[in-house]
Residue, then its C-alpha position, 0 to 999 in steps of 0.5 A: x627179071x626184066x633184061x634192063x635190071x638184069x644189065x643194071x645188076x651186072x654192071x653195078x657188080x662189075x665195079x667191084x669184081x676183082x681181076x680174074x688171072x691169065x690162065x683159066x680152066x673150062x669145062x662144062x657139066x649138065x643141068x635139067x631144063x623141062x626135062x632135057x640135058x642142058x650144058x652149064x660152061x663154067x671157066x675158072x682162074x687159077x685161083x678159083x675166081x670165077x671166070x664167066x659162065x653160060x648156059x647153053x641148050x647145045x654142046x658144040x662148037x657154037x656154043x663153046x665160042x658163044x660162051x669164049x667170046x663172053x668170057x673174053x668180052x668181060x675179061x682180059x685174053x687169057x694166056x693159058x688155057x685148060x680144057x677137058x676132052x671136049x672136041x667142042x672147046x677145042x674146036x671154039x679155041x682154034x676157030x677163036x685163034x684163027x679169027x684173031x680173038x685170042x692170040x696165036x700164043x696162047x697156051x692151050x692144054x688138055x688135061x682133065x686133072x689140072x681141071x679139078x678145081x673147076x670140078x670142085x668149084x662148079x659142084x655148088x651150081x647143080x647142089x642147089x639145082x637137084x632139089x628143085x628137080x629141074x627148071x621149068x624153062x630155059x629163061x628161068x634156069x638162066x637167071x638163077x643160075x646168075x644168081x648161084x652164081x653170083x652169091x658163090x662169088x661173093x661168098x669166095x670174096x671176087x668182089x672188093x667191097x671194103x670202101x662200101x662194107x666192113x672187113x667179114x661181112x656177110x653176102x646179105x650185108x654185101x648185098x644190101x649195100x653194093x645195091x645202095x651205093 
């Protein structure tokens, strides 16, 4: 999929997306490109909306404040956040506290109970990545998991699409028409 589609896509879901909360949960799980561990991070509300996500082929603090800065650019700053045991992630917050980017008031916890629902809610990604036995590239484990992605959203319903589709809807309904309007 060419870039262009790519941001033309994002943007025209974007007019739908429903507004995630203030307090998010992080982590980051592992997926198999051409053979290698590759890391998927993931961040949540506390409702389960899906945040942002990114793909990284490093877990470190690089990536950790690629993916924030992301997930902030698309979203409000959050005013909690809960993170696993990652030195990485919390390394990125302080780096992104002292930069400015977030707020010096913001909450940051570490508890890796408080992060099952981002456990329970990042399994569907690498279900569906297992049969495949991998990804052949980094490109195109990147655009599918976009895709997985994007379908769980619209299968939790984070996008208000009642003004284009009937209440219950199905996703290739949904589909079908958000790409129309």
């Amino acid at each position: 999929m060419c870039p262009t589609l790519r941001s033309r896509l994002r943007e025209k879901w974007k007019n739908y997306a429903r507004p995630v909360g203030s307090s998010w949960r992080v982590d980051e799980t592992y997926i198999k490109v051409k053979g290698q561990w590759r890391y998927l991070y993931r961040a949540v509300d506390k409702q389960v909306q899906t945040v942002d996500f990114l793909l990284s082929k490093n877990r470190d603090k690089a990536a950790a404040v690629r993916f924030f800065k992301k997930a902030i650019g698309n979203h409000e700053v959050p005013e909690k956040i809960t993170l696993d045991g990652s030195r990485a992630s919390h390394q990125a917050v302080a780096e992104l506290k002292a930069e400015g980017i977030l707020p010096a008031q913001t909450l940051v916890r570490a508890s890796k109970y408080l992060n099952n629902l981002i456990e329970q809610d990042y399994r569907k990604a690498p279900q569906k990545c297992y049969p495949m036995l991998g990804f052949k590239t980094f490109g195109n484990s990147e655009v599918t998991l976009s895709g997985i992605e994007l379908a769980n959203k619209i299968k939790k319903g984070e996008f208000d699409t009642s003004e284009i589709t009937g209440q219950g809807a199905m996703i290739l309904q949904v589909w079908e028409a958000a790409l129309a309007a």
